[in-house]
C-alpha positions in Angstrom: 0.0 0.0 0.0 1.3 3.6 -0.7 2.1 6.0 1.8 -1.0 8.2 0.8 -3.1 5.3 1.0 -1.7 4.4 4.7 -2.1 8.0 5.3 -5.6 7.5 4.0 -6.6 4.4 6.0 -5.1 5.6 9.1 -7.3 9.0 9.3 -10.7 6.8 8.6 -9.8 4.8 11.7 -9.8 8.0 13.8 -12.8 8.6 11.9 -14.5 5.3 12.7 -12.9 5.6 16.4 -14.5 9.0 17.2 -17.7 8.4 15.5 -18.1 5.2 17.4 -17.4 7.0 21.0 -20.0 9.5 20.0 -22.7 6.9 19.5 -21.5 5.2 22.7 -23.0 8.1 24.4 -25.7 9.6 22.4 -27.0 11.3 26.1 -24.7 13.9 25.3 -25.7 14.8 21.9 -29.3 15.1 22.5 -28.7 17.5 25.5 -26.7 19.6 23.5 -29.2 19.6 21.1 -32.7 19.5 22.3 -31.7 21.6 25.7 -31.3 24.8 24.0 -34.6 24.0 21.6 -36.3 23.4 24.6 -35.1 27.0 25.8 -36.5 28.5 22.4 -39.9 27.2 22.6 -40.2 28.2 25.7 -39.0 31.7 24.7 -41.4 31.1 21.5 -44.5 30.5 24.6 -43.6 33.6 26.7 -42.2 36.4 24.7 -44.7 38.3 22.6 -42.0 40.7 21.4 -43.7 43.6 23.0 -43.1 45.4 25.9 -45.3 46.6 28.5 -46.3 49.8 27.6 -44.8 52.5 30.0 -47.0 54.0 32.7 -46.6 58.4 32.2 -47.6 61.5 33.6 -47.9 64.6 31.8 -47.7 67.8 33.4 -49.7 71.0 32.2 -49.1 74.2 33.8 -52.0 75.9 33.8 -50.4 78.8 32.5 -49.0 77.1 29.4 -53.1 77.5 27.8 -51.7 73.5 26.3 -55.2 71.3 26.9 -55.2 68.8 29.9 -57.3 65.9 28.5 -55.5 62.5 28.6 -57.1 61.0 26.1 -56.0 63.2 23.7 -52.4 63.1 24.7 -52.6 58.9 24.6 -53.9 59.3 21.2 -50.3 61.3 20.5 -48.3 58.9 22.5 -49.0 56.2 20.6 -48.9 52.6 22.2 -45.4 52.8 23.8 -47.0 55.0 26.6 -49.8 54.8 29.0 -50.9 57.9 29.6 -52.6 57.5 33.0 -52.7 61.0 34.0 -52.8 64.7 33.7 -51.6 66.9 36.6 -50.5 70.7 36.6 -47.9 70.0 39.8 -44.8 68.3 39.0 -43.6 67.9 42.5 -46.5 65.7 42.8 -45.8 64.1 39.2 -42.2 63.3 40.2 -43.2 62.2 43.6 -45.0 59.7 42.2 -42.3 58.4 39.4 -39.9 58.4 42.8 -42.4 55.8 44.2 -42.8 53.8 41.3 -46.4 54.5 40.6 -45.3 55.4 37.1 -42.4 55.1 35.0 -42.1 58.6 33.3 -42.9 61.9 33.8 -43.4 64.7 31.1 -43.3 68.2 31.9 -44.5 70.5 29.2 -43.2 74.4 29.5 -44.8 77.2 31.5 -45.6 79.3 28.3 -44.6 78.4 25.1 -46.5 80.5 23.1 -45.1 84.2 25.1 -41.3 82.7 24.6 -42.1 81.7 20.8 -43.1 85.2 20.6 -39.8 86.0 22.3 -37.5 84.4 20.2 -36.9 82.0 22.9 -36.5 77.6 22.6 -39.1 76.6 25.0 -37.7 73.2 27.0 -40.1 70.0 27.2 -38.5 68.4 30.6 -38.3 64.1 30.4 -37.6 62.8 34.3 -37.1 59.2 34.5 -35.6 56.9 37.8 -34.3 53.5 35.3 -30.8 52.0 35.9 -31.0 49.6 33.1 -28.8 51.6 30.2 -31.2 50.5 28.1 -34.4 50.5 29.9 -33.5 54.2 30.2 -33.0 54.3 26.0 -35.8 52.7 25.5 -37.9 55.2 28.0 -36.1 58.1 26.7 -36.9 57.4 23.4 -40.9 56.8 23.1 -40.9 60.0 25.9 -39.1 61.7 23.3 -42.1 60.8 21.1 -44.1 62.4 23.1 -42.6 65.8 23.8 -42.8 65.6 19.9 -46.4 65.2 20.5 -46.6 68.1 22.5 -44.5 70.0 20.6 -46.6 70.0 17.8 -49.7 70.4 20.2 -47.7 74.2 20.9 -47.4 74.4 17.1 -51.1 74.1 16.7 -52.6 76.5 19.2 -49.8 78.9 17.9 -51.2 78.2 14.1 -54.9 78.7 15.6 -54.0 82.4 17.2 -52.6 82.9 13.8 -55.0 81.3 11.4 -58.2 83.4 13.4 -55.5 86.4 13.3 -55.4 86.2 9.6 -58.8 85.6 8.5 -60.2 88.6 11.0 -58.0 91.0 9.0 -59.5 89.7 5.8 -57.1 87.1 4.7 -58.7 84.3 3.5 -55.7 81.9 2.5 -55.5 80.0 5.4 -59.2 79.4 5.6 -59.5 75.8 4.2 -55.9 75.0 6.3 -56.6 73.7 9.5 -53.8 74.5 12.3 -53.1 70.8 12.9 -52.1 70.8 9.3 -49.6 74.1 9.9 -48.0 72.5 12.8 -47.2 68.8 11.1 -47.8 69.3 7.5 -45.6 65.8 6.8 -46.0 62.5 8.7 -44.1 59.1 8.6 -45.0 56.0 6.8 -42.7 52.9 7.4 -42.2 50.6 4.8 -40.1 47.3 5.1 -38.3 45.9 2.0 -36.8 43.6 3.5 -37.7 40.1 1.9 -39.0 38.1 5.5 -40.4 39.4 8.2 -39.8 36.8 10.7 -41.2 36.8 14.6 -39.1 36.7 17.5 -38.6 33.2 17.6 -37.6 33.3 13.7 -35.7 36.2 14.1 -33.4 34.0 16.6 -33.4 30.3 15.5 -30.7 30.7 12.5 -28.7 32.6 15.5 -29.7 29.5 17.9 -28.6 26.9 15.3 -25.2 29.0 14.9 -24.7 29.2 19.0 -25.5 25.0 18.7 -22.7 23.9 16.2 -19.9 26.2 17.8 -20.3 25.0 21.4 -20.6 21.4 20.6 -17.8 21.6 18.6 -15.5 23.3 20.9 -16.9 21.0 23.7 -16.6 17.1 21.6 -13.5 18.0 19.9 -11.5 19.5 22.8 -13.2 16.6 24.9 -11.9 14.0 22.6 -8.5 14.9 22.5 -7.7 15.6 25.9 -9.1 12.7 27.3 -6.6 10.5 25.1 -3.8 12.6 26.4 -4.8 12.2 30.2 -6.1 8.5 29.5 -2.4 7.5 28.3 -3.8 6.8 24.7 -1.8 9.7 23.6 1.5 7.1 24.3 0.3 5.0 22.5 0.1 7.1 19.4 3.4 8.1 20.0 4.8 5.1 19.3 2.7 4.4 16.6 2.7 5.1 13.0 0.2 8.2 13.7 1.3 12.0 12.8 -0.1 14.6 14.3 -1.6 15.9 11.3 -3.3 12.6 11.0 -4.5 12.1 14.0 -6.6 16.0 14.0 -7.3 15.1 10.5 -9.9 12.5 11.6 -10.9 14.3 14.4 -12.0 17.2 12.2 -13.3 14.5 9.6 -15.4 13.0 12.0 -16.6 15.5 14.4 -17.4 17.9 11.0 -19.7 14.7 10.0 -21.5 14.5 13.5 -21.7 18.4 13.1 -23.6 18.5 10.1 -25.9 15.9 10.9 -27.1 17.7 14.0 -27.0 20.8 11.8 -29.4 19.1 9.0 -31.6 17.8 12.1 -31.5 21.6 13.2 -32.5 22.9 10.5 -35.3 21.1 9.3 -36.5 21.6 13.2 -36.1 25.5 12.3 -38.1 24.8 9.1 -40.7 22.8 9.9 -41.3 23.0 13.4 -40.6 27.0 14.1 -41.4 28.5 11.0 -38.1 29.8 10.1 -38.1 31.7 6.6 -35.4 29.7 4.5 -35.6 32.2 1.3 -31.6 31.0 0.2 -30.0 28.5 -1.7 -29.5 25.0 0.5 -26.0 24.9 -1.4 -24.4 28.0 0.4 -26.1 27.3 3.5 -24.1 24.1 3.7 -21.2 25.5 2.5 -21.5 28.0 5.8 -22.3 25.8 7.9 -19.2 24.0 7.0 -17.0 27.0 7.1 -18.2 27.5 10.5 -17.9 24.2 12.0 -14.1 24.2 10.8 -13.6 27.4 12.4 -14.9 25.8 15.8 -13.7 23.2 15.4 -10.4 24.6 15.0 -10.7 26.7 18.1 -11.7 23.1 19.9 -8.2 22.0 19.1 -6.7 25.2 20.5 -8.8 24.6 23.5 -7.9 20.9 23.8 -3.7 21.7 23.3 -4.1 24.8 26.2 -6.1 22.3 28.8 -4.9 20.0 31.3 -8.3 18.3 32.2 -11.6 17.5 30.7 -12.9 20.5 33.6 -10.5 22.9 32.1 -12.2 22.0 28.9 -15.8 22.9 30.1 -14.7 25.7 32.2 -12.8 27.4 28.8 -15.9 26.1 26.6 -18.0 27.4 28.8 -16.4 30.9 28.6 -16.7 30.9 24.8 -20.0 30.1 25.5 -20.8 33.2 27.6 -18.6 35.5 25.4 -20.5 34.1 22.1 -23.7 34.8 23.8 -23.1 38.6 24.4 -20.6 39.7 21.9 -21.0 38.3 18.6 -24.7 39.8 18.3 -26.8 37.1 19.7 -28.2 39.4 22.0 -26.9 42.8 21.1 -25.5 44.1 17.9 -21.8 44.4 17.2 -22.1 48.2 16.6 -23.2 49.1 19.6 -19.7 47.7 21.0 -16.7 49.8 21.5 -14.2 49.3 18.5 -11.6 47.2 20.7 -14.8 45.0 21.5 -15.6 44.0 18.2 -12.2 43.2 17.3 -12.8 40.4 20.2 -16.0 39.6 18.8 -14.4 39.0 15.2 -12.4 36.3 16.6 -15.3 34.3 17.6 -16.4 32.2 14.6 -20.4 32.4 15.7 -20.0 36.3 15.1 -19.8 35.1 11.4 -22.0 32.0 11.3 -24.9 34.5 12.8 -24.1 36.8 9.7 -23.8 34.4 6.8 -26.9 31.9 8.1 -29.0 34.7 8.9 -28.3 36.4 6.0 -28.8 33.0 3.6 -32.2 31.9 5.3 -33.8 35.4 6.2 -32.4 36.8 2.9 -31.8 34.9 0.3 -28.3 35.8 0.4 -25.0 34.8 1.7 -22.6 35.6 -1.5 -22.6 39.3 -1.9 -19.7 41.8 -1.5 -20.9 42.5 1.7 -21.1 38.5 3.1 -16.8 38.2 2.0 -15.4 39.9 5.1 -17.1 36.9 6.9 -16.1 33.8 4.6 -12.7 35.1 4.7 -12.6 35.5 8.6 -14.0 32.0 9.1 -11.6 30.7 6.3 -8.4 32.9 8.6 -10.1 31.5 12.1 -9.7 27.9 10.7 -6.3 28.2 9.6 -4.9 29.7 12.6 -6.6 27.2 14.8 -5.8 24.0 13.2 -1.8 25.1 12.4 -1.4 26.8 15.9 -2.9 23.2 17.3 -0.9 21.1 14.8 2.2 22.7 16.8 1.7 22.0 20.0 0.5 18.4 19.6 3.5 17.9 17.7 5.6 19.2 20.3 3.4 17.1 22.7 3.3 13.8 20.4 7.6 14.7 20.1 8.1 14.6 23.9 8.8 11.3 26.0 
């Protein structure tokens, strides 16, 4: 037999080896598979995707001639605010957001129409008591809404004062304008092009699938290996006619077919089961999903050369876990991150997977100009993994 055939026949018993110790303990697999399905449909049962509208008072002065109905101030808030009263004392107003009766308070000026006759920027005050960062956004953004609202409620009574000024001196232009037309003459009509409009749930299963393959990568490869070194299996392959590059040669062979059958299952649970848009060709999805499972698989290796014990193993996998859950835009996207952040995020092969299979079964797309930063970063991940691990085992294969 050749040497290429040796070569050949000694990386499919790996192969065979590590597919067979998988099946041994199928337990595992289906844990790491249906416990975080489990966790999305129960996040498909609880989460409605929208939030509790928040509980606001608006303060009138009664000097500020603005009117004090509620009902008409809900009507400019919009859903994102419960307007559940009108007061003219904001002591009391704030007294009441201090409690946590409500949630925000909006002041409107004293009087706007004497300073806009002034020359003067009349201030619409926003309190809030949140420490969530972005609770307090969030609040600050729909209040902002509002104070918009009022804003053009100033606008109007100023247009009415000016509209019954004009037509009493005998100009009859603005006769068929009404004021609420003079103080918002445009409005805002949004219109998605995008080619799916997926739930929550939808939204987040290509992401979920992504999060799936990397850790049980990281976790069976680095597993694998380091329980051969501290099992005293690693001698043996020192001795015999197995390189290094053969021996992670099968281990990528075989745990990249275990990986794409869990990812097939996956997806057709996505599909079929969740409702997950699929809108690109199956072709470059598999192609991704390879490119990704490489990539973790790659950082398994890493993991597995850097570790002393199976825990070590689950404690570092663990880690890559947490980081991939908040920084490669599982939860929150990569822009909002400092720059030196995203550079972290980068290394992390899920921050691609989340971009190239979201983008291939929520778009349609996964091959434009845009989509080649990630390929290549996978394609960079995988190399630098798998030749930074190739050295060490060597060095560890090398030593007696």
């Amino acid at each position: 037999m050749t040497a290429i055939g040796q070569t050949i026949l000694r990386i499919l018993a790996i192969v065979g080896k590590e597919l067979v110790e998988v099946v041994r303990r199928p337990g595992a697999i289906i844990s790491l598979v249906l416990g975080p399905f489990l966790i999305l449909a129960v996040f498909g049962l609880g989460y409605n995707g929208v939030r509790r509208p928040l509980d606001t008072v608006v303060v009138i002065p009664p000097e500020s001639g603005l009117p004090a109905d509620a009902a008409r101030y809900q009507e400019l808030a919009g859903g994102g605010l419960q307007i559940v009263d009108v007061v003219a004392d904001r002591d009391t107003a704030v007294e009441r957001l201090r409690s946590g009766d409500v949630d925000v308070v909006v002041v409107a000026p004293v009087d706007p129409s004497a300073r806009f006759e002034a020359g003067e920027q009349s201030t619409i005050e926003v309190v809030i008591d949140v420490v969530d960062p972005i609770e307090a956004n969030y609040a600050g953004f729909l209040a902002s809404g509002l104070s918009s609202a009022v804003n053009r409620e100033i606008l109007t009574q100023l247009a009415r004062d000016g509209r019954e000024f004009a037509l009493s001196n005998g100009d009859t232009r603005l006769e068929r304008v009404p004021p609420e037309l003079v103080a918002s003459p445009t409005r805002a009509e949004l219109v998605n092009v995008a080619p799916s409009a997926p739930g929550p749930v939808a939204f987040f299963g290509p992401a979920v699938l992504v999060l799936i393959l990397q850790h049980l990568a990281i976790t069976l490869i680095a597993l694998s290996l380091v329980r051969e070194r501290t099992s005293g299996l690693m001698d043996l392959f020192r001795v015999a006619p197995v390189s290094p590059a053969e021996l992670m040669a099968g281990k990528l062979v075989a745990y990249g077919i275990i990986g794409g059958a869990i990812a097939a299952v996956t997806v057709a649970l996505l599909v079929n089961a969740f409702q997950v848009p699929f809108l690109g060709d199956p072709g470059v999805l598999v192609a991704v999903i390879a490119a990704m499972l490489a990539a973790a698989l790659g950082m398994g290796l890493v993991v597995a050369v850097v570790s002393d014990s199976e825990r070590q193993v689950v404690q570092l996998s663990l880690l890559l876990l947490l980081a991939s859950v908040f920084f490669s835009g599982f939860v929150l996207s990569i822009d909002e991150f400092e720059p030196f952040l995203r550079g972290i995020a980068y290394l992390l092969p899920v921050t691609h997977g989340i971009s190239l299979v979201g983008d291939v079964m929520l778009r349609g797309g996964g091959t434009g100009a845009a989509d080649l930063a990630a390929w290549v970063a996978l394609m960079a991940i995988t190399a630098v993994t798998v030749v930074g691990a190739w050295v060490v085992l060597r060095r560890s294969m090398r030593s007696v």
